[in-house]
N, C-alpha and C positions, 0 to 999 in steps of 0.2 A: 504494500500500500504506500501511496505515495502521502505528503503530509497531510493536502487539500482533503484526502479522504478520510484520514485521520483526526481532524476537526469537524468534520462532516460528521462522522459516527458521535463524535463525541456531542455536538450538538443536538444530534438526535438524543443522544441520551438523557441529557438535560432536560430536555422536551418532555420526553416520558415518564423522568420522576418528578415534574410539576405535574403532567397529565395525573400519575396514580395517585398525588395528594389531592389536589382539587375533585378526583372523581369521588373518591372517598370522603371527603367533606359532602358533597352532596348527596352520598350513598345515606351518610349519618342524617342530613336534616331530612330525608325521607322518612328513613327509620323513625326518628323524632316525632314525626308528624302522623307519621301511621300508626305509632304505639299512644301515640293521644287521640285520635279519631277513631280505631277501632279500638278499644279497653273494650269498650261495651259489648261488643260482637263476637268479642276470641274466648273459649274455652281456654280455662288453664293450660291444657294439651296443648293447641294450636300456637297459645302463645308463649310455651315454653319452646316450642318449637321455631317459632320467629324470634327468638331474641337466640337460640345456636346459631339460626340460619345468621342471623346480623354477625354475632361472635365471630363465625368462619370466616366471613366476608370477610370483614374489617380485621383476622388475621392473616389471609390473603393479600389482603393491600401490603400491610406491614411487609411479608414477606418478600413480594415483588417489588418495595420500596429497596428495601436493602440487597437484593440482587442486583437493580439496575446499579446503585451508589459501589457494588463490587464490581460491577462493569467499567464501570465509567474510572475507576480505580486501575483498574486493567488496562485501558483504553490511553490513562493519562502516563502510565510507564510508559509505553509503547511510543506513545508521543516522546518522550525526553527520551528512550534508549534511540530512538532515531534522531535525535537531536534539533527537536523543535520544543517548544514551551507550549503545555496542558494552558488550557483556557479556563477549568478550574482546578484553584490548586487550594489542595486541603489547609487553607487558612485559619486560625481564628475564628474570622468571622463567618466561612466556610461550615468549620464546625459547629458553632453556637447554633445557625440554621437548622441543622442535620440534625442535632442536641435538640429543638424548639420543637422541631417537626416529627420528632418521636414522643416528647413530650404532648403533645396537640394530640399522636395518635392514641398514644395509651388514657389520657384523662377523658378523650371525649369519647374513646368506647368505653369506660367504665361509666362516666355520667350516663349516656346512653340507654345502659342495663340497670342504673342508678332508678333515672326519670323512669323508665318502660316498668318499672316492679313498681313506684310509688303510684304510678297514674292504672296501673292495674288493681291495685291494692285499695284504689281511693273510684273505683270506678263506680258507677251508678248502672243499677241491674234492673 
C-alpha cells in the first residue's frame, strides 16, 4: 500500500468509530423511549427479555468500538513503519476521548437498565 491509501483506511476508520458511537447513542434513546411507552404492555417475560436484547446490543457496540480503535492502532504503525505520520496519534487528548466515550458507554447502558426496571416497576396496569 502506498501512503495515500494508508490515510484513506485510516480515515475510514475514524468514520466508523464515530458511526458505532453515534449509532449506539441513538440505539439507547430508542431503548429509553420504548421502555417508557411500552411499561404498560410488556409482561415481565417480554421485558426481561428486551432489556438482554438492549444489554447484547449495546455490548456489541462496545465490542466493535474497541476493534475498530485496535485497527486503526494497527493501521497507525503501518503508517510510521512506512515512514509517514498517523493522523491520529494516541494523545492525551486522544485518550481522554476514548477514556469519555467508554465512560458514556458503560453509564448510559446501566442508567438504561436503571430507568427501564424503575419505569417498569412504577408502571400503571
Amino acid at each position: 500500500m502506498d501512503m495515500a491509501e494508508y490515510y484513506s483506511v485510516q480515515m475510514e476508520i475514524l468514520a466508523h468509530v464515530s458511526n458505532v458511537f453515534e449509532i449506539w447513542l441513538g440505539f439507547t434513546f430508542a431503548a429509553v423511549a420504548a421502555f417508557h411507552l411500552g411499561a404498560e404492555h410488556l409482561t415481565k417475560a417480554l421485558f426481561r427479555v428486551s432489556q438482554a436484547l438492549y444489554l447484547m446490543a449495546s455490548l456489541l457496540f462496545v465490542i466493535r468500538y474497541f476493534a475498530l480503535m485496535g485497527f486503526l492502532g494497527q493501521i497507525s504503525e503501518r503508517i510510521i513503519d512506512a515512514g509517514g505520520q498517523p493522523l491520529a496519534l494516541p494523545t492525551y487528548f486522544g485518550m481522554t476521548i476514548v477514556f469519555l466515550i467508554v465512560v458514556i458507554f458503560v453509564t448510559g447502558t446501566l442508567m438504561t437498565i436503571v430507568f427501564s426496571n424503575h419505569r417498569f416497576k412504577n408502571r400503571v396496569t
